[in-house]
Each structure stands twice: as structure tokens, then as C-alpha cells.
C-alpha positions in Angstrom: 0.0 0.0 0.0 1.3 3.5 -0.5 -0.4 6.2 1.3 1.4 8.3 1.8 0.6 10.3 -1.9 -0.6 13.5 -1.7 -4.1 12.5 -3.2 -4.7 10.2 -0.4 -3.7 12.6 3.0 -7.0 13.8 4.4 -7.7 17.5 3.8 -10.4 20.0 5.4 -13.0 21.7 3.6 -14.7 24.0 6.0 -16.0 21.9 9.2 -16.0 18.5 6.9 -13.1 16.2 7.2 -12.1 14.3 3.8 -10.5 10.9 4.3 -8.9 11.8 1.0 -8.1 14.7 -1.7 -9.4 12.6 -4.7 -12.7 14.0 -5.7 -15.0 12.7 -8.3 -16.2 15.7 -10.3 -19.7 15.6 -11.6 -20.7 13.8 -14.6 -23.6 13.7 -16.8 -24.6 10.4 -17.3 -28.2 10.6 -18.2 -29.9 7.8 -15.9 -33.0 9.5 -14.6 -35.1 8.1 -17.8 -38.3 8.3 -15.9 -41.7 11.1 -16.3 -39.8 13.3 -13.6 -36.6 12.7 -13.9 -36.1 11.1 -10.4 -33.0 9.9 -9.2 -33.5 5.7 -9.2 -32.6 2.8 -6.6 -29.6 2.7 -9.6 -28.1 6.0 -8.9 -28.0 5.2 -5.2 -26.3 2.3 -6.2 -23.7 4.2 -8.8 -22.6 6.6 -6.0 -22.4 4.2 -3.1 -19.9 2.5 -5.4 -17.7 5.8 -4.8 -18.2 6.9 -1.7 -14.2 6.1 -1.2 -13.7 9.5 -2.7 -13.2 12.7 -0.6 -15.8 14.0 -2.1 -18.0 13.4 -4.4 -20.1 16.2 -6.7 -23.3 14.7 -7.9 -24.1 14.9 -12.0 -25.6 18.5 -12.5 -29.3 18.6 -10.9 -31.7 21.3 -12.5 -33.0 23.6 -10.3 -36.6 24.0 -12.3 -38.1 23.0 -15.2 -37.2 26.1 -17.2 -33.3 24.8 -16.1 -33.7 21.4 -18.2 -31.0 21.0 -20.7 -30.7 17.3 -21.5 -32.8 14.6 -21.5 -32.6 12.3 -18.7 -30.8 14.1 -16.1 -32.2 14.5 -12.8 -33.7 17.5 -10.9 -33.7 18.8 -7.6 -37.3 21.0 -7.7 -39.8 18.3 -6.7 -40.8 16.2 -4.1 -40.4 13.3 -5.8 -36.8 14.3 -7.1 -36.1 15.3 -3.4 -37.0 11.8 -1.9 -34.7 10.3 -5.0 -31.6 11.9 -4.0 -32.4 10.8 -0.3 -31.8 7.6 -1.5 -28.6 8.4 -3.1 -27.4 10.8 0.0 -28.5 7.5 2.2 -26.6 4.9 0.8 -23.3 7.2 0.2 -23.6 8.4 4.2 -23.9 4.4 5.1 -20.4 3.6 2.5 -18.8 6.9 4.8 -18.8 9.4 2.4 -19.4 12.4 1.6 -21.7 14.0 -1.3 -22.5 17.8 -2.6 -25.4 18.4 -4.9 -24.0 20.6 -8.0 -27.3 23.1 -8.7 -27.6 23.4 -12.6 -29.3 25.8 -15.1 -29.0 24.8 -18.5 -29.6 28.6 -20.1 -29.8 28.6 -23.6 -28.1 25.1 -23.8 -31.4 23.5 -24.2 -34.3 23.2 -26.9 -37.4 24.5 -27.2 -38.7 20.7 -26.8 -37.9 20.9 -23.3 -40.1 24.0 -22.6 -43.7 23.5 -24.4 -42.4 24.8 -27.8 -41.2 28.3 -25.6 -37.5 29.2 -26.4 -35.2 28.5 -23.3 -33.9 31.8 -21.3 -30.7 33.4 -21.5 -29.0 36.6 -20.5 -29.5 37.5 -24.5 -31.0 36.6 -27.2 -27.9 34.9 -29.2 -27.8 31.5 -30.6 -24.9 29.4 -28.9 -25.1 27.8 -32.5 -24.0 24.1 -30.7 -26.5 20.8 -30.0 -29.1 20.2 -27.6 -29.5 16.1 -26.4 -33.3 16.3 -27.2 -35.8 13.0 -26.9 -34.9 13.2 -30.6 -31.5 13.1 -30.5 -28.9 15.9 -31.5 -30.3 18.7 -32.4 -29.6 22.4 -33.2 -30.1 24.6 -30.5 -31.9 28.1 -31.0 -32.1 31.8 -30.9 -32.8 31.7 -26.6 -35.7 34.0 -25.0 -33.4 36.9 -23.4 -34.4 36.9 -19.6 -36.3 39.6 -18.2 -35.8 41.1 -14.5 -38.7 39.2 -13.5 -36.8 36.0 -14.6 -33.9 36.8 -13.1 -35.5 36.9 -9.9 -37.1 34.3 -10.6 -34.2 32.5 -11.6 -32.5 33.2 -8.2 -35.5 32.3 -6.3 -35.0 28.7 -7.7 -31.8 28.7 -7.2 -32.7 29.4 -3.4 -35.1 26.4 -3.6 -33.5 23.5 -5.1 -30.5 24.3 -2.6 -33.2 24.0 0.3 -34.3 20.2 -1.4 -30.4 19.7 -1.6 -30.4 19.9 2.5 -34.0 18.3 2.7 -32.6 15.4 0.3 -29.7 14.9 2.7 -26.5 16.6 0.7 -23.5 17.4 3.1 -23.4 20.7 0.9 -23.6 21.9 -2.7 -21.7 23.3 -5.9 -22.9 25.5 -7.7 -22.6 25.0 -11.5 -21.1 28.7 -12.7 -19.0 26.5 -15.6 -19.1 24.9 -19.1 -21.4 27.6 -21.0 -24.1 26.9 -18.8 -26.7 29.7 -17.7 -24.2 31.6 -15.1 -21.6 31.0 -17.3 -23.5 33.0 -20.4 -23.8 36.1 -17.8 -20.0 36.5 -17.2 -19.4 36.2 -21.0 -19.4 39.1 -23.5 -20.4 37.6 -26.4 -23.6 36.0 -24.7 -24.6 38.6 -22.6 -24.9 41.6 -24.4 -27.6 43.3 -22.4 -27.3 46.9 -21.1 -28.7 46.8 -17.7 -27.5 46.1 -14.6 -26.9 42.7 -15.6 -24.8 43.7 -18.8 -21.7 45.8 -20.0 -19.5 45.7 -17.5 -17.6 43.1 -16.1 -19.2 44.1 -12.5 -22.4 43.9 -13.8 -22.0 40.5 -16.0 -21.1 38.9 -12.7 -23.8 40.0 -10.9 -26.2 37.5 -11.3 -23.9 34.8 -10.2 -23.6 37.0 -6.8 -27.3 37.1 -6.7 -26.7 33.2 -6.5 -24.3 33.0 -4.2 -26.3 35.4 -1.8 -29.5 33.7 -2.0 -27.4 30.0 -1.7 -26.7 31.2 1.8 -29.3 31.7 3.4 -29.9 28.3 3.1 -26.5 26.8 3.8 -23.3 27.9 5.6 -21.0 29.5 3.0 -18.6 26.7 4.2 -20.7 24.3 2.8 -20.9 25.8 -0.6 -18.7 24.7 -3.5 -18.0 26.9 -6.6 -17.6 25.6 -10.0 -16.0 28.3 -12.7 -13.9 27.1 -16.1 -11.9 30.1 -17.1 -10.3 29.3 -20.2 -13.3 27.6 -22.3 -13.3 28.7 -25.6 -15.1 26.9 -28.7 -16.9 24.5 -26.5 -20.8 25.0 -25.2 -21.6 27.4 -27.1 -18.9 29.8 -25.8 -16.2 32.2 -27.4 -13.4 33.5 -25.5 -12.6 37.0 -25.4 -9.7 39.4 -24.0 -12.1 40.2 -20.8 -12.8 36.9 -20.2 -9.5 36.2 -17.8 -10.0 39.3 -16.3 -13.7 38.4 -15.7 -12.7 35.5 -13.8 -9.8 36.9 -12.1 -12.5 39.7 -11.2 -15.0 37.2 -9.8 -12.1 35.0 -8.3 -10.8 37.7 -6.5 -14.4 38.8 -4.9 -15.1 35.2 -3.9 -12.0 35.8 -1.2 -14.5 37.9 1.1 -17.0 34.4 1.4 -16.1 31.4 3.8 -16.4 29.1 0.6 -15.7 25.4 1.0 -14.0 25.2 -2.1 -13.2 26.7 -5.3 -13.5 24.4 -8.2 -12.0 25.1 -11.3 -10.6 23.7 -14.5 -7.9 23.5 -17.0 -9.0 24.3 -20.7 -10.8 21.6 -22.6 -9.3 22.7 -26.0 -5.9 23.4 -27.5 -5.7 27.3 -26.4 -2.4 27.8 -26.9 -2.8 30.1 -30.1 -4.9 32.6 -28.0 -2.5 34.8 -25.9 -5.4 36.2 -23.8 -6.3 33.0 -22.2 -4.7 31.2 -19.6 -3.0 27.8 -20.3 -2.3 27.0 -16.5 -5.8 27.6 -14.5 -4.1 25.9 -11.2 -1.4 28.5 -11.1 -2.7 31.0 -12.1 -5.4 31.0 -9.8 -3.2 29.9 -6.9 -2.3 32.9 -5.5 -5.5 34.9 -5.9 -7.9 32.3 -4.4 -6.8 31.8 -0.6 -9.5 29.0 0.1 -9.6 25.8 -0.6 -8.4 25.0 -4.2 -9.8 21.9 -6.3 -8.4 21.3 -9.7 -10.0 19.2 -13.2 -9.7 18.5 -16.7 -6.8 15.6 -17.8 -5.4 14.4 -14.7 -4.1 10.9 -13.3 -2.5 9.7 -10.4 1.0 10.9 -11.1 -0.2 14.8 -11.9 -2.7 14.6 -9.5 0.1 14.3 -6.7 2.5 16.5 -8.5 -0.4 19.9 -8.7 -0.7 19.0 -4.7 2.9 18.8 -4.0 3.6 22.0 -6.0 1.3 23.6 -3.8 -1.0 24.7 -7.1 -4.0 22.8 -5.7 -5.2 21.2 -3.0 -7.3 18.4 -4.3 -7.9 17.1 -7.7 -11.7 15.9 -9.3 -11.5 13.2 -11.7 -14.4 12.3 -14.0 -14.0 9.4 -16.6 -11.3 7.7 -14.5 -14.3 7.6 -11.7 -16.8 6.1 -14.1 -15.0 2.6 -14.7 -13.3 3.0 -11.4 -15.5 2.9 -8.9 -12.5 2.1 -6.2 -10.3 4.9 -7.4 -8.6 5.8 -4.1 -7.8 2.3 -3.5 -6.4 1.5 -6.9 -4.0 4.8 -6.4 -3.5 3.5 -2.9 -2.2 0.0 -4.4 -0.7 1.8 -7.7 -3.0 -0.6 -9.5 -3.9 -0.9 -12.9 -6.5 1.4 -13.9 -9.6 0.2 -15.9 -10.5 1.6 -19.1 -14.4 3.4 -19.9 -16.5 2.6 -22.6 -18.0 6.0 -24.2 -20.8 4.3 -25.4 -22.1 3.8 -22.5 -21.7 7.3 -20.9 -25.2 8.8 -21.7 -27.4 5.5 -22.2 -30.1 4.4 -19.9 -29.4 1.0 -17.9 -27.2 -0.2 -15.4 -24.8 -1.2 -18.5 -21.5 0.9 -18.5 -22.9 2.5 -15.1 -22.9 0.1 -12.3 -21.3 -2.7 -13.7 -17.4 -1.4 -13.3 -15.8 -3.9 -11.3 -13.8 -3.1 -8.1 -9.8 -4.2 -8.3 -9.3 -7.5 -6.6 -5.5 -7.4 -6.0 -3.6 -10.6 -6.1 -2.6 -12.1 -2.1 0.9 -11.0 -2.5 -0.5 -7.0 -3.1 -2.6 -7.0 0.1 
């Protein structure tokens, strides 16, 4: 056994101890193929399988049914979803760990089919000109309805509710999805938000809405129990083009997140190749190491041996893995025993079924190993 890696010292995030620094980031996986998109008996199952992690950051949970995005995917703004994910929060809490609920809004990545024919809402009217997962299939997405005051509000108000069914539901705390060219992320970009209120122009104004967020977040939980997710160098991906405010944007809202008791800041490195575009940052973790003085987690392209080396370095202080958690289930452990690591079938990342979901076996290491 070799435990003494970075990834696997305990760490603490706020008042919650975490046996270990591997965290498994949160994953679409598209399971909830029921009428209300209610977490099953088969996610409870999924996530007891990895309660070894630190952490782990449920799939993204829609916090209304104006928030949908994808088919599939679970909620957190019914009844019925709430008692779902009290099955999941049960059987993680009974395999001793620890789970946050990440608290999603789609925006205008989404499809009119998923609204009654209405457009989805947006900061602005533009077309991410990318795909929607629709009960069709792929399909383009649309001109979205620009969001009024009213909906913002409104917007925020949900937000407030679905992290009230996270604590009803059982969560130890919860993330909230400001990444990946979803709705928060459209406010704090310039080329989807091109509105001229207080919600537009400015870069203290585009980030306003994700402050609203935060603020109404906390009056349900403990600011030490809420998680941040931001991706500051995603360009060409979700519907969303980089520009030269966008690092100072994030370095902006980065920077402001210093005055909250945050559990953790949870960022990651660019998806795509951005090493033509000298306005974007190539190193996320370093970068952001010395503005953010909280609790630092770290994603996007790691394994065991750069997952200890960004902890060593001091440029992080735990690391989120995501297709590495979906074959193994027993990821700590296989780090622990520098075990092989099993391979993932993508076919199976966003089909219905226990098939590619459940069925990951855990490493059985030879007598000699133990």
C-alpha cells in the first residue's frame, strides 16, 4: 500500500473532514429516464460505489423545469426528485462518504422541446449555434428568449429552492454550476450577454447574477458548505467564445469570492488546445493559486502521477477526476495500491441502464499485493 501520496492525506474543507483529496467531479450520465426525472434505486447504487472518494459532486441537478437542458438528467425541484436523492445521499452516508449536490441551469443550452415549444432563457438573445440532447436526439439549438428582471429573480429564487431540497434530500453541501457555458456561465461572457442593464456591460455587472446566486445560496446553507464551479479558459466549447475580458472576468470574480467562507473553489484547466490565444490562460491551477486563498480543487486531464504533482507544487489542494471515476469505482484504493487502472466505454456514458454504469468492477488485488 502507499499512502502516503498526496491524493490520499485527508484534507479539510470548511468543518468536513475528507479521508482523501481525490474528488470525483460531476458527470452527466443521463440515468434519470423516468416522467420526472427522479434519481433511481440505480443512482443510489452508482454513487455508493464511490463513496471512497473525498468527495463526491453529484451529475448537474436542474434547479426547475425552465433549467432542463438534456434529457434524462435528474432534478432537484420536486418532491419526488427530493426523496430520490435521499436515496442516493443514504446509501453514500452508510459507505462513509461524503456528497454535494452541483445546482444546474441549462440557459440557452437547451431546446425548445424541453419548454412547451417556448425558447429556453438566456442573458441574450444569441444563438450558442451548438446541439441540444433532445428525446430526438442531436439537435440544433436556438435563438434563446433573453431573460427579463422578472426572470432573473425568478431565476435566483429557484436557485434558493433547489439548494433548500439539496439539504431536505440529505447533501453534506452543494456546488454551484457557474462553468461549461451553462446559464451563469452565459452572464460572465461578452459575447452571450450583451444586455445593457445592470446585468450587462460591464464586467461588474455580468457577474452580478452569479452573486445574486451566491447570496441567496446562503441563506440556506453555511458558506462553508458551498462549493464553486468556474472554467476560465473555455473557448469553442458549449456554445462559448473567449474573449480578451474573459480572464479578467474570472480573475475579477475570483478575486471577490475571497471575502466568502467558501468550501472550495473548483476550477478547470482548458478543454481545448488554447495555446494560439494569448489572452487565455493555459495553467488555470497556477494561475489561480495565488488569488484564491480558500480551498483549491483542480480538473480536466489528470491521473495519479499529476494529481500528486499539482498537490505537491502547492498549485492545488485536491484534484476531481471524472471518466477515471466512471470505470473505477475504487479509485482511491487502486491509487493507494498503484494498481492498474480500468478503461471506460464511451458508449455507454449517456445510455439508460445499469450497463456501462454500475457494472465497473472493483480491483481484486492478487494475495501478495494485500
Amino acid at each position: 500500500m502507499d499512502e502516503n501520496q498526496e491524493l490520499l492525506k485527508s484534507v479539510t474543507i470548511g468543518d468536513l473532514e475528507l479521508k482523501n483529496r481525490v474528488i470525483m467531479a460531476p458527470m452527466t450520465r443521463n440515468r434519470a429516464d423516468n416522467k420526472e426525472n427522479t434519481p433511481t434505486e440505480l443512482h443510489a447504487e452508482y454513487y455508493a460505489q464511490r463513496s471512497s472518494a473525498g468527495l463526491i459532486i453529484s451529475e448537474g441537478s436542474q434547479i426547475s423545469e425552465a433549467a432542463v437542458g438534456y434529457i434524462n438528467t435528474p432534478g432537484i425541484h420536486t418532491e419526488n426528485q427530493v426523496q430520490g436523492w435521499q436515496k442516493v445521499t443514504t446509501a453514500v452516508h452508510e459507505n462513509d462518504g461524503k456528497i454535494f449536490l452541483q445546482l444546474w441551469h441549462c440557459g440557452r443550452i437547451s431546446h425548445p422541446k424541453f419548454h412547451s415549444g417556448e425558447k429556453p432563457l438566456a442573458p441574450s438573445a444569441v444563438n450558442p449555434n451548438t446541439q441540444a440532447y433532445t428525446p430526438d436526439g442531436f439537435e440544433d439549438t436556438v435563438e434563446p428568449q433573453a431573460m427579463s428582471l422578472a426572470d432573473i429573480k425568478q431565476t435566483v429564487l429557484d436557485f434558493k429552492h433547489a439548494a433548500e431540497n439539496a439539504k431536505n434530500a440529505g447533501f453534506d453541501g452543494v456546488e454551484i454550476h457557474s462553468s461549461n457555458g451553462y446559464l451563469i456561465h452565459q452572464f460572465f461572457n461578452k459575447k452571450a450577454n450583451v444586455r445593457t442593464d445592470d446585468y450587462g456591460g460591464s464586467i461588474p455587472n455580468r457577474a452580478r447574477f452569479f452573486f445574486d446566486v451566491l447570496e441567496a445560496v446562503s441563506e440556506v446553507w453555511p458558506e462553508n458548505r458551498i462549493g464553486i464551479r468556474l472554467n476560465p479558459s473555455l473557448n469553442d466549447a458549449f456554445g462559448i467564445k473567449a474573449t480578451e475580458e474573459t480572464i479578467p472576468t474570472f480573475d475579477y470574480v475570483v478575486e471577490k469570492l475571497n471575502a466568502y467562507d467558501l468550501s472550495y473553489l473548483h476550477l478547470s484547466e482548458p478543454f481545448t488546445d488554447i495555446s494560439k490565444i494569448d489572452y487565455l490562460q493555459p495553467n488555470i491551477a497556477k494561475h489561480y493559486r495565488p488569488i484564491y486563498k480558500g480551498k483549491l480543487i483542480i480538473n480536466a486531464g489528470f491521473d495519479q502521477e499529476s494529481g500528486n504533482k499539482v498537490i505537491a507544487e502547492g498549485n492545488a489542494d485536491m484534484v476531481s477526476f471524472a471518466k477515471l471515476f466512471i470505470s473505477n469505482p475504487d479509485l482511491p484504493e487502486r491509487f493507494a495500491l498503484n494498481a492498474p487502472i480500468a478503461e471506460w466505454d464511451e458508449d455507454t456514458f449517456y445510455t439508460p441502464g445499469a450497463k456501462g454504469y454500475t457494472d465497473y468492477s472493483k480491483y481484486e488485488p492478487a494475495k501478495s499485493e494485500s
